[in-house]
N, CA, C and O atoms as CSV, one atom per row, in Angstrom:
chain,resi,resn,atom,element,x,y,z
A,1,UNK,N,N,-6.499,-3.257,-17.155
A,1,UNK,CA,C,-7.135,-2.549,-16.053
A,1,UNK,C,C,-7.139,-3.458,-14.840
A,1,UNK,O,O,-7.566,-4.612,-14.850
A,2,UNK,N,N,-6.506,-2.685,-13.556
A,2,UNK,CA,C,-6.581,-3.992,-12.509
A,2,UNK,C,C,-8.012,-3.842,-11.480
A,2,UNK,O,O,-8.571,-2.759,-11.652
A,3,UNK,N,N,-8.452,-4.437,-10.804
A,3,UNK,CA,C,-9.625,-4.416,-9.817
A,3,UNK,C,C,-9.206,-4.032,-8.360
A,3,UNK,O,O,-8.062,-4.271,-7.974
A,4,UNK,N,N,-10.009,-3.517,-7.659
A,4,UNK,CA,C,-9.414,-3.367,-6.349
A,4,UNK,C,C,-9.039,-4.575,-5.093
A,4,UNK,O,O,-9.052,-4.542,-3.862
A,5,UNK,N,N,-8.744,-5.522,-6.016
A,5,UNK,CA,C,-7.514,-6.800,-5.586
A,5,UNK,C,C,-6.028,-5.983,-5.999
A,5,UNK,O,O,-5.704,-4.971,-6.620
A,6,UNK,N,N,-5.414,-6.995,-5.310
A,6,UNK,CA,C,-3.527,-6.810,-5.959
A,6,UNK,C,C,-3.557,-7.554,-6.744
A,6,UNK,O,O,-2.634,-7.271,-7.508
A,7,UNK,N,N,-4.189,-8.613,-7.174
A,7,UNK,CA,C,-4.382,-8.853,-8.582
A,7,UNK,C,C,-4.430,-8.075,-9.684
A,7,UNK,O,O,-5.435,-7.474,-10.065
A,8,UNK,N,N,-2.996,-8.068,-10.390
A,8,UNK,CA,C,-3.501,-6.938,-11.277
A,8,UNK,C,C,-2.428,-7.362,-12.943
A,8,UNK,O,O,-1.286,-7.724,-13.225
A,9,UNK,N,N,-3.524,-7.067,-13.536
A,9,UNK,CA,C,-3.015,-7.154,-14.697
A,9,UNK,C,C,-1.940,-6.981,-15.948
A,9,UNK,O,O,-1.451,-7.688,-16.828
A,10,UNK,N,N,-1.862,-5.400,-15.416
A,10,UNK,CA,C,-0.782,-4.336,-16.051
A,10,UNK,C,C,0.337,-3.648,-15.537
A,10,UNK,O,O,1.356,-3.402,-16.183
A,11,UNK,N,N,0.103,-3.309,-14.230
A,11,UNK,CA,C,0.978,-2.629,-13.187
A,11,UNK,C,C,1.771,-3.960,-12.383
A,11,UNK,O,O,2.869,-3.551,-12.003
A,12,UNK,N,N,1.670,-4.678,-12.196
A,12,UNK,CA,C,1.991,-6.216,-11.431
A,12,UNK,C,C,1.773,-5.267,-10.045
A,12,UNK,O,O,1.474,-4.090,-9.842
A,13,UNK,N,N,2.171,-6.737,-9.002
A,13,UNK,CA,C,1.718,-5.828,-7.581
A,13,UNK,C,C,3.181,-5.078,-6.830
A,13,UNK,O,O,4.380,-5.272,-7.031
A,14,UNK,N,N,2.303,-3.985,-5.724
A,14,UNK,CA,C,2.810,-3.319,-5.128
A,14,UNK,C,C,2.737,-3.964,-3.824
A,14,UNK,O,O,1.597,-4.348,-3.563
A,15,UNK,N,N,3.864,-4.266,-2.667
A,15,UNK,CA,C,3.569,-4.564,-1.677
A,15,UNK,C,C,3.831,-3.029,-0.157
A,15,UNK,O,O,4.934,-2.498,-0.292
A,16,UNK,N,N,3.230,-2.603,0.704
A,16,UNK,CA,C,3.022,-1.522,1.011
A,16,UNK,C,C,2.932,-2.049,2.810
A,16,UNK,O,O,2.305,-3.090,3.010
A,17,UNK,N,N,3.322,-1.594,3.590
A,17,UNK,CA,C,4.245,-1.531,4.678
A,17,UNK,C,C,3.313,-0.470,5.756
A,17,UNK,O,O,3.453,0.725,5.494
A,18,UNK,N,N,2.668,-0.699,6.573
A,18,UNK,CA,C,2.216,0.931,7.427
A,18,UNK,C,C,2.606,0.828,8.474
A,18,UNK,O,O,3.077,-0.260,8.803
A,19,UNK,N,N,2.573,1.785,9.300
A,19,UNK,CA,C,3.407,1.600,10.868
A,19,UNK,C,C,2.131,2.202,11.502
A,19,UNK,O,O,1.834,3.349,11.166
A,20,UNK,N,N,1.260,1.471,12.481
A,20,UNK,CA,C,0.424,2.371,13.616
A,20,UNK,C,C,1.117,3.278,14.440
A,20,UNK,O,O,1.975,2.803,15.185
A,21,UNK,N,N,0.930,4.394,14.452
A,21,UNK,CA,C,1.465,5.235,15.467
A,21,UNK,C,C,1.460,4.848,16.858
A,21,UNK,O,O,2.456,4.975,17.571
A,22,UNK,N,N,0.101,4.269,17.352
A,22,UNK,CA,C,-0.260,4.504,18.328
A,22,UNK,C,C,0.380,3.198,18.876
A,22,UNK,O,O,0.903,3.261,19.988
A,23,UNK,N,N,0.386,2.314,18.368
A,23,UNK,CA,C,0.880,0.784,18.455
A,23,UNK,C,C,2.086,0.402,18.379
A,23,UNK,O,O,2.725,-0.160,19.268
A,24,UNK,N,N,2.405,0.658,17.436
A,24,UNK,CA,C,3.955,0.711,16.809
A,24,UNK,C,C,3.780,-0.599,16.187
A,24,UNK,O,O,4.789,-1.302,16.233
A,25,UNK,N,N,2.489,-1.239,15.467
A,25,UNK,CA,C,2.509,-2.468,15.115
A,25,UNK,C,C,2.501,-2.025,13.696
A,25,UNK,O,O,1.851,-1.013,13.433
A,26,UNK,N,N,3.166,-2.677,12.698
A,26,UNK,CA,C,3.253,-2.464,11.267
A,26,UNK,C,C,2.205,-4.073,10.648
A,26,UNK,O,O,2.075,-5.221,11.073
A,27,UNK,N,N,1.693,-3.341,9.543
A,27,UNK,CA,C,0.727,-4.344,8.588
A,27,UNK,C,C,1.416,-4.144,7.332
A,27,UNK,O,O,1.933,-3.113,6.902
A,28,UNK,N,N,1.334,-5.421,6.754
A,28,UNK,CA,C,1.504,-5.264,5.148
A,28,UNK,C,C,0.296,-5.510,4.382
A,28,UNK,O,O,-0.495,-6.379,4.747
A,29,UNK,N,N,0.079,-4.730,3.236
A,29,UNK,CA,C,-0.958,-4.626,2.484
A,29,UNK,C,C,-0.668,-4.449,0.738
A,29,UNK,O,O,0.103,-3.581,0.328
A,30,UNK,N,N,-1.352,-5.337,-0.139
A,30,UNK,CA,C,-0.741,-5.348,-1.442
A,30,UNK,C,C,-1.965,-4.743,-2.351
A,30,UNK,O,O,-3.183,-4.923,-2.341
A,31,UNK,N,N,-1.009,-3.879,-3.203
A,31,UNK,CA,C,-1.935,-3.148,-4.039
A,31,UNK,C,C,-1.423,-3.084,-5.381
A,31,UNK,O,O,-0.201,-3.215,-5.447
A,32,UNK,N,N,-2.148,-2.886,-6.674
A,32,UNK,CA,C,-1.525,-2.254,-7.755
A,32,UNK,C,C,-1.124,-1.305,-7.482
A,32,UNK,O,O,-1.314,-0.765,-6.392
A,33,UNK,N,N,-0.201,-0.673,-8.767
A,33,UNK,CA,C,0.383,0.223,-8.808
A,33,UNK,C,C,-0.284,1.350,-8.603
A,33,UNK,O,O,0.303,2.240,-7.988
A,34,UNK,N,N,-1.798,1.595,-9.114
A,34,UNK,CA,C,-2.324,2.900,-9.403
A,34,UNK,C,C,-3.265,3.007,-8.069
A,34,UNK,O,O,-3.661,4.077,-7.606
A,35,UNK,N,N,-3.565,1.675,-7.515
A,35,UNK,CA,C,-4.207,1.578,-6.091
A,35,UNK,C,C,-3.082,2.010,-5.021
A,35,UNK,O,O,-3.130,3.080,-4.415
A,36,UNK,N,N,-2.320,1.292,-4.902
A,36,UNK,CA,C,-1.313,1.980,-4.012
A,36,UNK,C,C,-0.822,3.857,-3.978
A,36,UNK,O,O,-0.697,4.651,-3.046
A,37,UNK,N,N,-0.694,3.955,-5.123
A,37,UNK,CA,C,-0.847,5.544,-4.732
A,37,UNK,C,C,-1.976,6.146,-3.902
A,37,UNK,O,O,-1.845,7.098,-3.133
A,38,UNK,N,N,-3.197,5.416,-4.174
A,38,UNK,CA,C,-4.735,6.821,-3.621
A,38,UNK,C,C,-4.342,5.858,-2.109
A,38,UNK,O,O,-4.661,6.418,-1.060
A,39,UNK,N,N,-3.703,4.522,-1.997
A,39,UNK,CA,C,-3.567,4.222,-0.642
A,39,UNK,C,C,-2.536,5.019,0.246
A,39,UNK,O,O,-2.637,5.035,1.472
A,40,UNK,N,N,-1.588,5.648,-0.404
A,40,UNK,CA,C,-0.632,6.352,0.243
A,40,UNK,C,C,-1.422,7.646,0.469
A,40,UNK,O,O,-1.123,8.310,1.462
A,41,UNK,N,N,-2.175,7.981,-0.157
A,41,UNK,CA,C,-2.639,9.645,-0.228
A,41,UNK,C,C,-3.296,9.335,1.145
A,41,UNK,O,O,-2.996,9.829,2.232
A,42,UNK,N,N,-4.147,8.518,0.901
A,42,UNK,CA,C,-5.209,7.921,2.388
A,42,UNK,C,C,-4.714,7.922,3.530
A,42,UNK,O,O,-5.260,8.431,4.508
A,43,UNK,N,N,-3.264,7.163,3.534
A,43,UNK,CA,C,-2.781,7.021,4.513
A,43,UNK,C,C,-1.867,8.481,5.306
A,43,UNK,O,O,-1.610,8.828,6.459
A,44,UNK,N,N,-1.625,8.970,4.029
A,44,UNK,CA,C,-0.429,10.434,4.948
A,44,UNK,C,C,-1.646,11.546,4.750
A,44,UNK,O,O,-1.331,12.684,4.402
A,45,UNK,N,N,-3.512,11.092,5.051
A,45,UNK,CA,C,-4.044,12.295,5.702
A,45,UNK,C,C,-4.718,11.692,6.763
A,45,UNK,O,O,-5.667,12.301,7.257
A,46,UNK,N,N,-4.299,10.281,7.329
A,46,UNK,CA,C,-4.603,9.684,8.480
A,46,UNK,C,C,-3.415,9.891,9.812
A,46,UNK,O,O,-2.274,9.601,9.454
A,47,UNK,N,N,-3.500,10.195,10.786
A,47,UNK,CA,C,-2.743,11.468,11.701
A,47,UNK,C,C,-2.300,9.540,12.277
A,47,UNK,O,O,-1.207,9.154,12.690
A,48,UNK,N,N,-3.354,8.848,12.124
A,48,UNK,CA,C,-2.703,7.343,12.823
A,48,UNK,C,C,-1.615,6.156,12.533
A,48,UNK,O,O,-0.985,5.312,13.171
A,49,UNK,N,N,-1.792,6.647,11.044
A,49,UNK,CA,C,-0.870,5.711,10.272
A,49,UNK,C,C,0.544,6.144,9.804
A,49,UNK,O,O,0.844,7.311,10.054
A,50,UNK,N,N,1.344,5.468,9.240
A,50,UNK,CA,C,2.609,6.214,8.591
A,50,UNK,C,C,3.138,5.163,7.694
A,50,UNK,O,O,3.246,4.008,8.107
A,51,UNK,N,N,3.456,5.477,6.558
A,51,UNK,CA,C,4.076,4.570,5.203
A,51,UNK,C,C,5.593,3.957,6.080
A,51,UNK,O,O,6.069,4.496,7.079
A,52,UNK,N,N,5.980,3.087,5.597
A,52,UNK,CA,C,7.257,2.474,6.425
A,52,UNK,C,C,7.533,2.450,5.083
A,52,UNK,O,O,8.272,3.405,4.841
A,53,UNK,N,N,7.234,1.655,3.840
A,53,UNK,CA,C,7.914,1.470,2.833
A,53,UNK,C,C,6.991,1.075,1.686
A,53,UNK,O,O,5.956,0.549,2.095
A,54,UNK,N,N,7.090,1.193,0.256
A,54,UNK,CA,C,6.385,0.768,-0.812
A,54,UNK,C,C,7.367,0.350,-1.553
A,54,UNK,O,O,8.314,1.108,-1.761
A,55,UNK,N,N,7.329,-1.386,-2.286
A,55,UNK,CA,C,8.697,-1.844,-2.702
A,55,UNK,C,C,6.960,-2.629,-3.966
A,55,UNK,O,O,5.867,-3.096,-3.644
A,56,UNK,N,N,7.658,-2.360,-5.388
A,56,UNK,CA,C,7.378,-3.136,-6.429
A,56,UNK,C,C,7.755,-4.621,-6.179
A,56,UNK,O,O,8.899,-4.909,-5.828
A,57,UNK,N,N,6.545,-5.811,-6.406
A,57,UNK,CA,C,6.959,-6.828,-6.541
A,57,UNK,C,C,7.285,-7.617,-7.660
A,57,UNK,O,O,6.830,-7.014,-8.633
A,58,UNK,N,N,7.742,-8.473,-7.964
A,58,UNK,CA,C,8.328,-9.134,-9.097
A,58,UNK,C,C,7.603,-10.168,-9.646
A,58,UNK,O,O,7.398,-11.023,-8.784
A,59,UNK,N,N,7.060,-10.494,-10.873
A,59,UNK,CA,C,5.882,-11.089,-11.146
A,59,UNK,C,C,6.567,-12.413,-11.561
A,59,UNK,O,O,5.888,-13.371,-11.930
């Protein structure tokens, strides 16, 4: 079971990419596997943000 760190136990981490609309400045943000999904859901019902990319990292 992982914690809401990217520390994670079972899933290894997800690294996750957003683009500000308004900015055009992109952040990276690392999540498990099963965190990164409810983060994508979060993010494509936020009118500000936009996914650029979600790439599995290699443990």
């Amino acid at each position: 079971m992982c914690d809401l760190s990217a520390d994670c136990s079972n899933d290894g981490t997800c690294q996750l990419v957003l683009r500000n609309e308004h900015t055009g400045i992109e952040t990276t943000e690392y999540h498990c596997k099963a965190h990164l999904v409810l983060r994508i859901w979060e993010v494509e019902a936020d009118d500000d943000l936009s996914v650029v990319s979600a790439t599995k990292l290699w443990n």
